[in-house]
KETOR-116621 format. One line per 4 residues: their letters; for each residue x negated, y, z of C-alpha. Coordinates in steps of 0.02 Angstrom, whole numbers, plus 50000, padded with zeros to 5 digits. Example, Ala and Ser with C-alpha at 12.3 -4.5 7.8 and 13.67 -1.06 7.14 Angstrom:
<recs>
as = 49385/49775/50390  49316/49947/50357
</recs>
This chain:
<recs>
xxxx = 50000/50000/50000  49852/50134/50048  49769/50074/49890  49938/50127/49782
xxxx = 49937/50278/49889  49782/50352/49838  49808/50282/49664  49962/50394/49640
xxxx = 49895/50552/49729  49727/50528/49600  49832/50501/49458  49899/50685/49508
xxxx = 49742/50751/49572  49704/50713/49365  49886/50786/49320  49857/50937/49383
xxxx = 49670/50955/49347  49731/50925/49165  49855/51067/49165  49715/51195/49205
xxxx = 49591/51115/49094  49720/51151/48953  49702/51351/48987  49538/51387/48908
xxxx = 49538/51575/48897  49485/51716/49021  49634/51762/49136  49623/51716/49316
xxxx = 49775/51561/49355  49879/51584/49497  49997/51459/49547  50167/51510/49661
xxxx = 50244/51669/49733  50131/51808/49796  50133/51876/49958  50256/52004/49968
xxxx = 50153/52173/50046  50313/52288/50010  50491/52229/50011  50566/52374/49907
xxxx = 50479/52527/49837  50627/52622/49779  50810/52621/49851  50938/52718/49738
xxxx = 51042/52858/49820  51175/52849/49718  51187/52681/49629  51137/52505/49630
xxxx = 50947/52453/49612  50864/52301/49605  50735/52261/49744  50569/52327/49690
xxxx = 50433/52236/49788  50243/52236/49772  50148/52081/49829  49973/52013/49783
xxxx = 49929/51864/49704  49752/51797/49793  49636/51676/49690  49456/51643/49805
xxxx = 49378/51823/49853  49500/51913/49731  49671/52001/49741  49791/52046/49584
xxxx = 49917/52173/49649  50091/52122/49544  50177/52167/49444  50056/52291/49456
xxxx = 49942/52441/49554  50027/52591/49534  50028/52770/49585  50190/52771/49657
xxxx = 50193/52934/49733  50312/53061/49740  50183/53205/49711  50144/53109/49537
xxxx = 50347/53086/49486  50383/53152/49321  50548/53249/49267  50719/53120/49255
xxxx = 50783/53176/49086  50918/53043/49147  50931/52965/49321  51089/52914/49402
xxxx = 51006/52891/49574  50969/53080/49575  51142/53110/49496  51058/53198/49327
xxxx = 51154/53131/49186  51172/53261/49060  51283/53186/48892  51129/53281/48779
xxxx = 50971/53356/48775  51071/53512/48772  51122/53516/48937  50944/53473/49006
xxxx = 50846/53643/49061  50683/53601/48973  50592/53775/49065  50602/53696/49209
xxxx = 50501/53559/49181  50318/53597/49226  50180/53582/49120  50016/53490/49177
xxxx = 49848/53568/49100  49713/53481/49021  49640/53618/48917  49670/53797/48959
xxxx = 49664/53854/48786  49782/53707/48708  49949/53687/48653  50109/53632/48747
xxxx = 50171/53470/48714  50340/53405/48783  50338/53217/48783  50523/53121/48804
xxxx = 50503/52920/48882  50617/52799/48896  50521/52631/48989  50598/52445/49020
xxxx = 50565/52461/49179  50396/52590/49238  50268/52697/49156  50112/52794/49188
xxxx = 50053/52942/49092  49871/52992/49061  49796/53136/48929  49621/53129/48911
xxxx = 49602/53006/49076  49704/53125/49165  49852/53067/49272  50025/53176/49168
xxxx = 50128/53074/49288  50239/52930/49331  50405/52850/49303  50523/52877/49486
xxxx = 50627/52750/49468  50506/52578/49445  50658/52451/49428  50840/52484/49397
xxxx = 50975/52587/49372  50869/52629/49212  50803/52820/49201  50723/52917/49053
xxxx = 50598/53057/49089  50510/53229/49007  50356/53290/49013  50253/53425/48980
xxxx = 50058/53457/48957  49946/53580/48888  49812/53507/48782  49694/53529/48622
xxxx = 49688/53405/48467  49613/53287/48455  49660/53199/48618  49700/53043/48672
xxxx = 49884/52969/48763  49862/52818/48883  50022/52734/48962  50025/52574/49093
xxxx = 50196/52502/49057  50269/52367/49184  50405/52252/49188  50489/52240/49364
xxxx = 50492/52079/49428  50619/52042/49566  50538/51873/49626  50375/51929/49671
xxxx = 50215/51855/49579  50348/51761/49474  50391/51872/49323  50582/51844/49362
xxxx = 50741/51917/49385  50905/51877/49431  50996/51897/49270  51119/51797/49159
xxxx = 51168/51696/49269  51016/51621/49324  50915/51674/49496  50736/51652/49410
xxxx = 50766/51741/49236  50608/51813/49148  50642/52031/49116  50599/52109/48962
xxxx = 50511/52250/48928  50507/52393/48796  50422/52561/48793  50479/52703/48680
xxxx = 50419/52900/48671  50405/53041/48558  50297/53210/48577  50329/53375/48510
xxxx = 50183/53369/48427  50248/53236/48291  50156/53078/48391  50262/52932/48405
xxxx = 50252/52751/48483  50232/52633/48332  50117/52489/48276  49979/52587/48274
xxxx = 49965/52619/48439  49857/52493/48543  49917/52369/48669  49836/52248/48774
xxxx = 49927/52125/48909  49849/52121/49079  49974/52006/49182  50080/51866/49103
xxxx = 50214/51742/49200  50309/51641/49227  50195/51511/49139  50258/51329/49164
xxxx = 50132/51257/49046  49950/51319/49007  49955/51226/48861  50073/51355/48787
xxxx = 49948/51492/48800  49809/51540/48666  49680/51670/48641  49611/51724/48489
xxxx = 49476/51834/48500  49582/51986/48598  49760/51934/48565  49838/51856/48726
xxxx = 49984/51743/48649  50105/51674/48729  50241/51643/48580  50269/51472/48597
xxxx = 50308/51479/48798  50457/51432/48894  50570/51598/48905  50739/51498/48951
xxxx = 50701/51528/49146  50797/51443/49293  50917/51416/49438  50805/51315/49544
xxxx = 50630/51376/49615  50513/51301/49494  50332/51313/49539  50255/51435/49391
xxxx = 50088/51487/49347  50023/51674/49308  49891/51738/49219  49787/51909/49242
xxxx = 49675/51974/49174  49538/52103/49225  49580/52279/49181  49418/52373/49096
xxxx = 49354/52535/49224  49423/52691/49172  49526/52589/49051  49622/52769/49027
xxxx = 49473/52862/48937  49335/52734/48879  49334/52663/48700  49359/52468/48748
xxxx = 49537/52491/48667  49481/52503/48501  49484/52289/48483  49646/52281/48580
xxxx = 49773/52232/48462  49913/52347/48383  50063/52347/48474  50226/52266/48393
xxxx = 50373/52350/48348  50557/52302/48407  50720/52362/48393  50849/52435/48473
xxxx = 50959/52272/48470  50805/52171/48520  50775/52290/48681  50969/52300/48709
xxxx = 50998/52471/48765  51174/52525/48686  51243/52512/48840  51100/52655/48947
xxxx = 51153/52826/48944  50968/52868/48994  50927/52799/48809  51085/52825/48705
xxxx = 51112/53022/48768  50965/53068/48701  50949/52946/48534  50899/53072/48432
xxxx = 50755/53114/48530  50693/52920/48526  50721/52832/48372  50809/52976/48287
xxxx = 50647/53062/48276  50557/52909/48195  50503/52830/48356  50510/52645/48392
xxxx = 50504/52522/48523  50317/52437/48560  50263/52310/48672  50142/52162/48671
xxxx = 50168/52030/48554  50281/51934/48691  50422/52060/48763  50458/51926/48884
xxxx = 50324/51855/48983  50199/52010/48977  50216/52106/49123  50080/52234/49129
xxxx = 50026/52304/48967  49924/52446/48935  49934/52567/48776  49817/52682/48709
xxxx = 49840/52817/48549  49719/52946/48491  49814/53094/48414  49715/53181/48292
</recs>
């Protein structure tokens, strides 16, 4: 019987040792939930939010904050063009008071550039390294935000986009019915300037889950892909993995983007947002002005993705 015993728990010991072994790229693997540090970093005043916790995922001497480390201060909060918690919902752009929205300087001497963002679920903003600010609202009810900046061509835009998770270190959600659903995400934004999010803008995925088999997974060269993984999620607890990657120093200002790959283009349909006021009210100023929804290549499972642009 103890000979059976430790014949099953090797053949495991092998199982599992297997599933790692078929992960051959870079990213750290964590397996499980991570240790919830914050319960909830937003609550909404007037409205209903999801939870918005921050935990860390630990893997020998190193910690991955997730979904991700953010600025979340309220010195650094950006202008709501729409946000139900702080009961702004103009129907229009033409009801929103646009002077009062202050303007952050790079460059005395540049030009003033009003920036409108609409972010499935959080964003950060930096010009030229610089921090322009960050999204209030870092889950749900969903919000849409202005900016302004003063700045001098060329210049570059760098955003950290992240998709909420409600199940801490697990990339899920409750949604459609199911209590461990995997979000989507979706950034859109145009600038006064005529610079729009499109495919040429650079993206690069810095947190992916849930995972339930490495074998799904593939890197080619810098392209993180994670096409052919399970998206269907679950109502049981299912043990998942997650993979992160180490974000480049001053990833906001040095060069290393320039091998990231372009970011891909979705729809309107594919983000679903016909039903947010904080997108719809203010159409024009999104895809009406020739922007477009970007993300990684998987609008599913990446969490954390970074984008860079140089406007010229």
């Amino acid at each position: 019987m103890k000979i059976k015993l430790l014949s099953l728990l090797g053949i495991l010991s092998l199982f599992l040792s297997s599933a790692y072994c078929e992960y051959t790229g870079i990213a750290q693997v964590i397996k499980g939930k991570a240790e919830v540090k914050v319960e909830n970093l937003f609550s909404c005043e007037n409205g209903n939010s999801r939870p918005s916790p921050i935990g860390v995922h630990s893997l020998d001497s190193k910690e991955f904050i997730v979904p991700a480390n953010v600025q979340y201060e309220k010195k650094n909060f950006v202008n709501n063009l729409y946000d139900e918690c702080s009961n702004i919902t103009p129907n229009s752009l033409a009801e929103v008071d646009l002077s009062a929205v202050p303007i952050v300087e790079i460059d005395k001497d540049g030009e003033v550039v009003t920036g409108y963002i609409f972010t499935d679920n959080y964003f950060e903003l930096y010009i030229n390294g610089k921090l322009v600010g960050v999204d209030a609202v870092p889950f749900t009810p969903f919000n849409s935000n202005v900016v302004k900046f003063k700045v001098k061509k060329p210049y570059d835009i760098a955003i950290k986009a992240v998709d909420w998770e409600e199940n801490s270190g697990l990339g899920s959600e409750r949604n459609r019915g199911k209590k461990y659903f995997p979000g989507d995400g979706g950034l859109i934004a145009s600038f006064s300037d005529g610079t729009k999010t499109n495919s040429k803008w650079k993206a690069q995925t810095f947190y992916s889950s849930p995972i339930y088999d490495l074998s799904c997974v593939k890197e080619v060269g810098q392209e993180r892909i994670t096409k052919d993984c399970d998206i269907s999620g679950s109502n049981e607890y299912k043990e998942t993995y997650s993979l992160h990657w180490d974000i480049p120093l001053s990833w906001e200002s040095n060069d290393n983007y320039l091998s990231w790959p372009k970011a891909v283009q979705y729809t309107e349909n594919e983000i679903g947002v016909n039903n947010k006021k904080a997108y719809m009210n203010f159409q024009e100023q999104f895809s009406g002005s020739g922007a477009s929804f970007i993300w990684s290549s998987n609008l599913v499972l990446d969490n954390l993705v970074l984008f860079r642009y140089h406007v010229k």
